[in-house]
Every structure is written in C-alpha cells, then in structure tokens.
MILOKOL-519553 format. One record per residue (C-alpha): residue in one letter; x, y, z; chain. Coordinates in steps of 0.25 Angstrom, whole numbers. Example, Ala and Ser with C-alpha at 12.3 -4.5 7.8 and 13.67 -1.06 7.14 Angstrom:
% MILOKOL-519553
R,res,c1,c2,c3,chain
R,a,49,-18,31,A
R,s,55,-4,29,A
END
This chain:
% MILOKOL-519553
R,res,c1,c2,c3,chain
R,x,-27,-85,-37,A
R,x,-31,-95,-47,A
R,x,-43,-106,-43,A
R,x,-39,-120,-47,A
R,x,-52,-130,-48,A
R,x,-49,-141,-40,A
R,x,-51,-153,-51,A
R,x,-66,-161,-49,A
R,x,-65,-177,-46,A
R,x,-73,-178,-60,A
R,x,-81,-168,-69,A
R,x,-94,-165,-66,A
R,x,-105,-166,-76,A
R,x,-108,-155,-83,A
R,x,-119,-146,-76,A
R,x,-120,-131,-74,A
R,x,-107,-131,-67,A
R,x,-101,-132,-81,A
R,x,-108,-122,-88,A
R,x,-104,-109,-90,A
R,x,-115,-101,-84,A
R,x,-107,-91,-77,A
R,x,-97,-80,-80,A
R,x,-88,-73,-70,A
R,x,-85,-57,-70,A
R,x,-80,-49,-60,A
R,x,-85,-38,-53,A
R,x,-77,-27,-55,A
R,x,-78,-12,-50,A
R,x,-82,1,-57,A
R,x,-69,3,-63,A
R,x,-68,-9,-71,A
R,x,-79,-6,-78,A
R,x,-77,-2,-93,A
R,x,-83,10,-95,A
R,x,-74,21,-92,A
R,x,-75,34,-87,A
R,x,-71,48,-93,A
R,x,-69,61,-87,A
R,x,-66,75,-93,A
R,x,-54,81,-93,A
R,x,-46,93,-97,A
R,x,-34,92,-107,A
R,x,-24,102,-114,A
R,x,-19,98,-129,A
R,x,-3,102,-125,A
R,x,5,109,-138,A
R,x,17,103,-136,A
R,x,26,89,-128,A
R,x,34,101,-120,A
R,x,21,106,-115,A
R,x,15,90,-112,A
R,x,28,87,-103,A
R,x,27,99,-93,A
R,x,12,100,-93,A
R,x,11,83,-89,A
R,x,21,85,-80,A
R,x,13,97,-70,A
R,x,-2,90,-73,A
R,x,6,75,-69,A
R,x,10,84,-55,A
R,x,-2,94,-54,A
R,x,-13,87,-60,A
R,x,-12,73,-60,A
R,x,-24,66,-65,A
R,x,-27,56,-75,A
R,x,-18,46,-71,A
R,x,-24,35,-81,A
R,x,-23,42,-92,A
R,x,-11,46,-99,A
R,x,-11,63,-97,A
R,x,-9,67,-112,A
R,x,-13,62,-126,A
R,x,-11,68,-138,A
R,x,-4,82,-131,A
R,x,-18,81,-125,A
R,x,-15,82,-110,A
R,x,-25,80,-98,A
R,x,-25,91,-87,A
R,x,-37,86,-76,A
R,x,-50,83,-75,A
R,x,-61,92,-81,A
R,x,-69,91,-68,A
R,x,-58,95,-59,A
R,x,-57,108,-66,A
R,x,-67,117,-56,A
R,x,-64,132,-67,A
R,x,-56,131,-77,A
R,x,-43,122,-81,A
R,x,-33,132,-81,A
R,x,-37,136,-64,A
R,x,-38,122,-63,A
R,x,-24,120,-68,A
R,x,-19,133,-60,A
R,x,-25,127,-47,A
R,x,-15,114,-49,A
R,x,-4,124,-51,A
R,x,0,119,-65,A
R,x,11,128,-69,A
R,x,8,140,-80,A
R,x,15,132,-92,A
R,x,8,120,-90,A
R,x,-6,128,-89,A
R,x,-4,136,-101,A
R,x,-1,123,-109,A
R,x,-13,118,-103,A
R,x,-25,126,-105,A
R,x,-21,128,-119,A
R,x,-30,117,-126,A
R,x,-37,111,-118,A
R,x,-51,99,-121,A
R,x,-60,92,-111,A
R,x,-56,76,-114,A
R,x,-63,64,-109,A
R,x,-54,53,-102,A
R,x,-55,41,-93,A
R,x,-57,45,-80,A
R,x,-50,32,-73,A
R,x,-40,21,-75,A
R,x,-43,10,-84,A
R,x,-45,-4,-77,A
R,x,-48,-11,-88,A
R,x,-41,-13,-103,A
R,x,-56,-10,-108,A
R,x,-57,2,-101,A
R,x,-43,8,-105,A
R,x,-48,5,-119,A
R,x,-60,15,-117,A
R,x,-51,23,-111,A
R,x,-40,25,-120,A
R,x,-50,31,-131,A
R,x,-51,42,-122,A
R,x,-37,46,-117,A
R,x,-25,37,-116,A
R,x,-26,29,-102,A
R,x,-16,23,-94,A
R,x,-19,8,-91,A
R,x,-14,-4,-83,A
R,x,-20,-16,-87,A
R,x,-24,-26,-75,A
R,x,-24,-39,-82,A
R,x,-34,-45,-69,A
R,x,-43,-34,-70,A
R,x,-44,-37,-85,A
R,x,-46,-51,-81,A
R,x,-58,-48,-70,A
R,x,-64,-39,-82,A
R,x,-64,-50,-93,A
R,x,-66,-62,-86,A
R,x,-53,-68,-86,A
R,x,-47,-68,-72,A
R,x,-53,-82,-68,A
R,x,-48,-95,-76,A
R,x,-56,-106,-80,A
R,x,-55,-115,-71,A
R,x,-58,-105,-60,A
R,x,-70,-98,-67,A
R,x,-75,-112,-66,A
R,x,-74,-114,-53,A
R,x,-81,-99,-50,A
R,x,-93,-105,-57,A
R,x,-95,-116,-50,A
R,x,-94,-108,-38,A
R,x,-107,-100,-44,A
R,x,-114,-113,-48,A
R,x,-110,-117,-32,A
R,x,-116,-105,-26,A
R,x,-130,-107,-35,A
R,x,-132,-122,-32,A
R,x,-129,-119,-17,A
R,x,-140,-107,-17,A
R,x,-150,-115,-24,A
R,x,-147,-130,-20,A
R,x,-143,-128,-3,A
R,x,-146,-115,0,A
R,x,-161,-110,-4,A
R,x,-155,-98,-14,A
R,x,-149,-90,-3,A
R,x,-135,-84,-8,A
R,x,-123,-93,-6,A
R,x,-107,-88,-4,A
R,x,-94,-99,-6,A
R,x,-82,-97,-2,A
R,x,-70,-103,-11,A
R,x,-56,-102,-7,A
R,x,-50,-100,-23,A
R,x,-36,-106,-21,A
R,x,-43,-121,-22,A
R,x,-53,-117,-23,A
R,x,-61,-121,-12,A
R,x,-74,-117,-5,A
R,x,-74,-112,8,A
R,x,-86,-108,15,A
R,x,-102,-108,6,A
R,x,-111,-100,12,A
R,x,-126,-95,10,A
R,x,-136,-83,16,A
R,x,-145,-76,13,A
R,x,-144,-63,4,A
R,x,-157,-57,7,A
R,x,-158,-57,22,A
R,x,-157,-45,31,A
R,x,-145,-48,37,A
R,x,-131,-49,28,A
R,x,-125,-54,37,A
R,x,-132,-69,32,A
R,x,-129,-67,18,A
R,x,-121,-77,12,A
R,x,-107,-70,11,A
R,x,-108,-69,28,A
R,x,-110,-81,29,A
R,x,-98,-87,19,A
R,x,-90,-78,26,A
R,x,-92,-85,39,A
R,x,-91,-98,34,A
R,x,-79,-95,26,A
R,x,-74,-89,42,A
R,x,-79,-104,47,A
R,x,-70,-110,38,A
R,x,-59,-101,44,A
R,x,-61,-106,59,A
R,x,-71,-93,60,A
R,x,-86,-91,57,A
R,x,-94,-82,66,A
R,x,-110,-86,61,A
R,x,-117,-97,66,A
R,x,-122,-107,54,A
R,x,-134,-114,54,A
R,x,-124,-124,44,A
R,x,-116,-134,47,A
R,x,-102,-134,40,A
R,x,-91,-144,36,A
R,x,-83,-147,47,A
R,x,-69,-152,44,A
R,x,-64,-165,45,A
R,x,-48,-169,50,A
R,x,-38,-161,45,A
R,x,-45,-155,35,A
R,x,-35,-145,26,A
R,x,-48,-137,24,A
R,x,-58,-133,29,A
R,x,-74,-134,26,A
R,x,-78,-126,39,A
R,x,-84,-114,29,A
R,x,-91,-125,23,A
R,x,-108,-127,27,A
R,x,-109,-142,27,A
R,x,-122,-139,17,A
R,x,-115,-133,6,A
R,x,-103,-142,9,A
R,x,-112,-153,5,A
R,x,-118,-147,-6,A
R,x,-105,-146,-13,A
R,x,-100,-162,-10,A
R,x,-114,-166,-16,A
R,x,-116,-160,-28,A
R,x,-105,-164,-39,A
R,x,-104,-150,-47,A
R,x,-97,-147,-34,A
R,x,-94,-158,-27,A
R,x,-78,-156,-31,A
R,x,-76,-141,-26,A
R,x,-66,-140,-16,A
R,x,-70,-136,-1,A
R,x,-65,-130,10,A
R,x,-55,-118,15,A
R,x,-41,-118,20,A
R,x,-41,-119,34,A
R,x,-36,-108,42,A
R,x,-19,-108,44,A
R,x,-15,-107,59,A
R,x,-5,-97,63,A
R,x,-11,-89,51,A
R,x,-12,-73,52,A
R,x,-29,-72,54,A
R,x,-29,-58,46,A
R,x,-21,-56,33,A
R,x,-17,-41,25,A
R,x,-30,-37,20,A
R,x,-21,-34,8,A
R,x,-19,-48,6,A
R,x,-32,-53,-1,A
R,x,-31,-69,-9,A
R,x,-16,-69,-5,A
R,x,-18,-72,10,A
R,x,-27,-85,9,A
R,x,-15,-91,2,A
R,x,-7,-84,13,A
R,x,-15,-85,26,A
R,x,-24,-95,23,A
R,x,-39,-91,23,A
R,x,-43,-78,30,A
R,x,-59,-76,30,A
R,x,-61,-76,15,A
R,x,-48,-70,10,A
R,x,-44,-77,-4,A
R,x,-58,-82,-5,A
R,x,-68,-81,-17,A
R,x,-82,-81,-13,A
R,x,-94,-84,-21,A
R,x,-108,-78,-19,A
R,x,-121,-80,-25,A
R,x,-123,-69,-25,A
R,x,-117,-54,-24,A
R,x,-115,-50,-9,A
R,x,-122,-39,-2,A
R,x,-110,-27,3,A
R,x,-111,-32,16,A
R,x,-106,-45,11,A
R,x,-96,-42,0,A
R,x,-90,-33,12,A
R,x,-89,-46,20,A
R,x,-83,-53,10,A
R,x,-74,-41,8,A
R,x,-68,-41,24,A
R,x,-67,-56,19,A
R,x,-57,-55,10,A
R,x,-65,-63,-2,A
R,x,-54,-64,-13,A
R,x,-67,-64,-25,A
R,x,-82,-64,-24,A
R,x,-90,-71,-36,A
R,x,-106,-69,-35,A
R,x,-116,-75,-43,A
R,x,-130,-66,-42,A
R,x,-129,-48,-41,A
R,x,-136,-47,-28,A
R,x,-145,-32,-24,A
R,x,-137,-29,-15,A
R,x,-123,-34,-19,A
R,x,-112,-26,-19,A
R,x,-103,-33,-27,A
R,x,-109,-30,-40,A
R,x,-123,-25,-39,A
R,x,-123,-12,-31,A
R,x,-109,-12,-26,A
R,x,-96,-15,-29,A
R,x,-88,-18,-16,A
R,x,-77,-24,-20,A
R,x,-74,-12,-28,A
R,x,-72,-4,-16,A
R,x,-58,1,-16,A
R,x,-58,5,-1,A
R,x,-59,-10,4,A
R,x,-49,-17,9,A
R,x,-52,-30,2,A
R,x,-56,-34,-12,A
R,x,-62,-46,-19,A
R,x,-66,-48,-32,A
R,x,-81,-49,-37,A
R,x,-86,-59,-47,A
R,x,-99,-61,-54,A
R,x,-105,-75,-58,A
R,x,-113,-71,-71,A
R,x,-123,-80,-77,A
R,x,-123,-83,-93,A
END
C-alpha cells in the first residue's frame, strides 16, 4: 500500500528534518541472510543417459530429497544426505527398496560432495550457491526489494524519517527521555494514537507499546486503562477522530512548525461492521472493515520492544514496526526475532532507523 505525503501549507526551513541522518533496513530472518549453508552428500558419477532416466525416476519416488537443487549435473547424480547414512550406502539404499538395477548402477562410483543445504531466498545467495551445485531459484522481487532498500519510495522514506525525528523530539522535549510509540494509519497517512512509558520499570505492562495500544483501542470507542492524560475530544461531526490522541502530544505537534502540517486522527469505527475480521486478512481489511485494533497500522517505536510487547502488537495485527534504538531485551533484533516465528498466526514486518 503506498504512502502519499499530504502536501505542507509552505516548506519549512531547513533543519534536521531535512538531513539525511537516517537510513531504513529491514529486519529480516535467518534465512535471508547471505551466508549460506552446505551439507555433505553422497553422489554416483552414472555411465550412461539409459542408466540417468530409470535411476531418477526410483530416487524422485523413494528417496526424494533435495528439492532445491537440480538432482544431476555432469552424469553426477545426488542419492541422500551423508548423515542419513546410519552403515553403509548400499544397506541404506536396500532399506528404501531401491530395486537391484538401479543399486548396482549406484554404488559404482561414488564421491562425498558439498551442496547447499536449503533454498535460496536471495539472488545473492543463489549466486553462492550455484558454484557449488546447480540450484533451482524463484526470484521474489519484494524480497529483493526488503534486502537492498528499494521497497519504500522517496516520498515515503521521507515521511518514515520524520517519524524518527518525531519520536526523539517527543522523548526529549515532552516526555523526560522515557520511550515514546506513534501510531500512523499509512493509507493518508495519519497518526492515530502517541503514546509514552517507561521501558525500565518492573511491570510491562506500562511500557510504551501497552499503552499505544490502548490509546489506539480509545480511538476505537474501547480503552481499558485509566490515564492520568487528558485527550483530544472531538468536535461536531468530525470525519475522524483524535480520541487516541493525549491532549500533550496533540499540542506538541500544532506548535512546532517541522510538524505542525502532519495529518491527525484515525477513521472512525463503521457501524453495522463485523467487530472481528479473518485472521487471514492482514492490511486488506482496514480498507475493507475499517479500523480493527491496530490491523493495517504501522507503528513507530523508539525503541525495540520487549517480547512481551512485540507479542502484543502481534495479537494487534500491526501491518510494520520501525524502531529506532536495539534495546537488551528486545526481541525484534537483539536477542530474538519474533516476527520470524513461522508458527504465529499473524506477521508484521520489522524495520530499523539506522544512524549515519
């Protein structure tokens, strides 16, 4: 879904705003990474095609392994992985019931080789890989995109980094240094809900992210914590709605001029509307539904969240995560990678602020 910048009433002088301080990557899990990894494998030089056809053919039913590779090179053809082989390959090949012929043909010549052990994410890892064994490879062209950089525009890269300027004037100017979390609904885009706590407490259950979740709920009718802040109340027939929004921070915004012409306020909820949605509709539904807790939402963070918070943000249904500062205990980045976690039922996307 693409950002568009909602054009300033005139152009505000140059300050940090303007510099290019930051740089955006993503956070991607272990298996984007470029190193690759090899395992050891028997293989059996073939004598000639007639043999190749029939012995593919019984290892494609009896022995089907390496399905990212391409099975033969050079009448070099890969039987199984050495560490599958408990005695030796011929009783190994006799306990999969590969027929007499094929065995013979088999056990004639056969070498150890190193290959890549998995699939190939990345056009940079099928490079590597290529020089070991011919690889089959799928090119995902937003997987590239999220590895080199390129997935966000211009006009919204600028618009993440004023976000990261946002969160460390908030921190430092209203907030006393405590962590700080916005909200922004991308399709405008508008902020929803700002939010601060306090990341080294005993409790998690004050940290930031808790807290932008339950003013993002406030902005959605809900909110279950009592506030010590006051917040925006709406005024008429408002089209949107600024209930997510602390009064403070609300003012912070309307009185400083690097900020003064960001959009505010989240669509209102739509009566009659389902109050759940498929949890296999993810940025979708907010078009769809309208807003659903934090579904379609990007949420920026000073810093990395704790697990205890990057698992609320997953029951959430936040579309992207940006963070600015690698915390001890996150589990983004630092010392775990939740968003990796195939099992979940939901998954956002994780990127890092970097500093130049």
């Amino acid at each position: 879904m693409d950002i568009l910048i909602p054009p300033a009433a005139k152009k505000c002088k140059t300050t940090a705003l303007d510099e290019d301080t930051f740089g955006i990557k993503a956070i991607l899990s272990d298996e984007y990474k470029t190193e690759i990894r090899l395992i050891k494998v028997h293989s059996s030089q073939l004598e000639s095609k007639q043999q190749l056809q029939i012995v593919i053919e019984e290892l494609a039913q009896k022995l089907p392994h390496f399905q990212h590779l391409k099975r033969v090179h050079d009448s070099n053809v890969l039987i199984c992985p050495t560490a599958d082989i408990e005695d030796t390959l011929e009783q190994h090949l006799k306990l999969h019931k590969i027929s007499d012929k094929v065995l013979a043909a088999l056990c004639r010549k056969v070498n150890v080789v190193e290959v890549p052990a998995s699939w190939a994410k990345l056009r940079t890892q099928y490079e590597q890989m290529i020089r070991y064994w011919p690889c089959k490879f799928h090119p995902d062209k937003y997987a590239e995109s999220l590895h080199n950089g390129s997935n966000f525009t211009a006009s919204q890269r600028v618009y993440h980094k004023r976000m990261a300027h946002l969160l460390r004037n908030l921190s430092k100017d209203v907030c006393d240094g405590q962590p700080v979390g916005i909200c922004v609904d991308p399709r405008q885009p508008s902020i929803v809900a700002i939010a601060a706590g306090n990341s080294s407490g005993s409790s998690s259950h004050q940290h930031c992210v808790m807290w932008l979740v339950d003013h993002v709920a406030r902005s959605q009718r809900g909110g279950a914590w009592p506030s010590p802040l006051s917040f925006v109340e709406d005024v008429g027939q408002a089209t949107r709605t600024l209930r997510g929004m602390p009064q403070t921070y609300y003012d912070y915004l309307r009185g400083h001029e690097a900020s003064r012409d960001l959009l505010c306020g989240a669509e209102l909820p739509r009566c009659g509307e389902p109050s759940s949605v498929n949890d296999d509709l993810q940025a979708g539904n907010l078009a769809k539904y309208g807003p659903y807790l934090c579904t379609g939402y990007d949420v920026y963070l000073l810093r990395e969240p704790c697990l205890m918070c990057a698992m609320a943000l997953v029951h959430s249904r936040v579309r992207r995560i940006f963070f600015l500062e690698l915390s001890r205990n996150g589990a983004l980045a630092s010392t775990f990678q939740l968003h990796a976690v195939k099992e979940l039922n939901h998954h956002y996307e994780v990127f890092q602020f970097t500093t130049a």
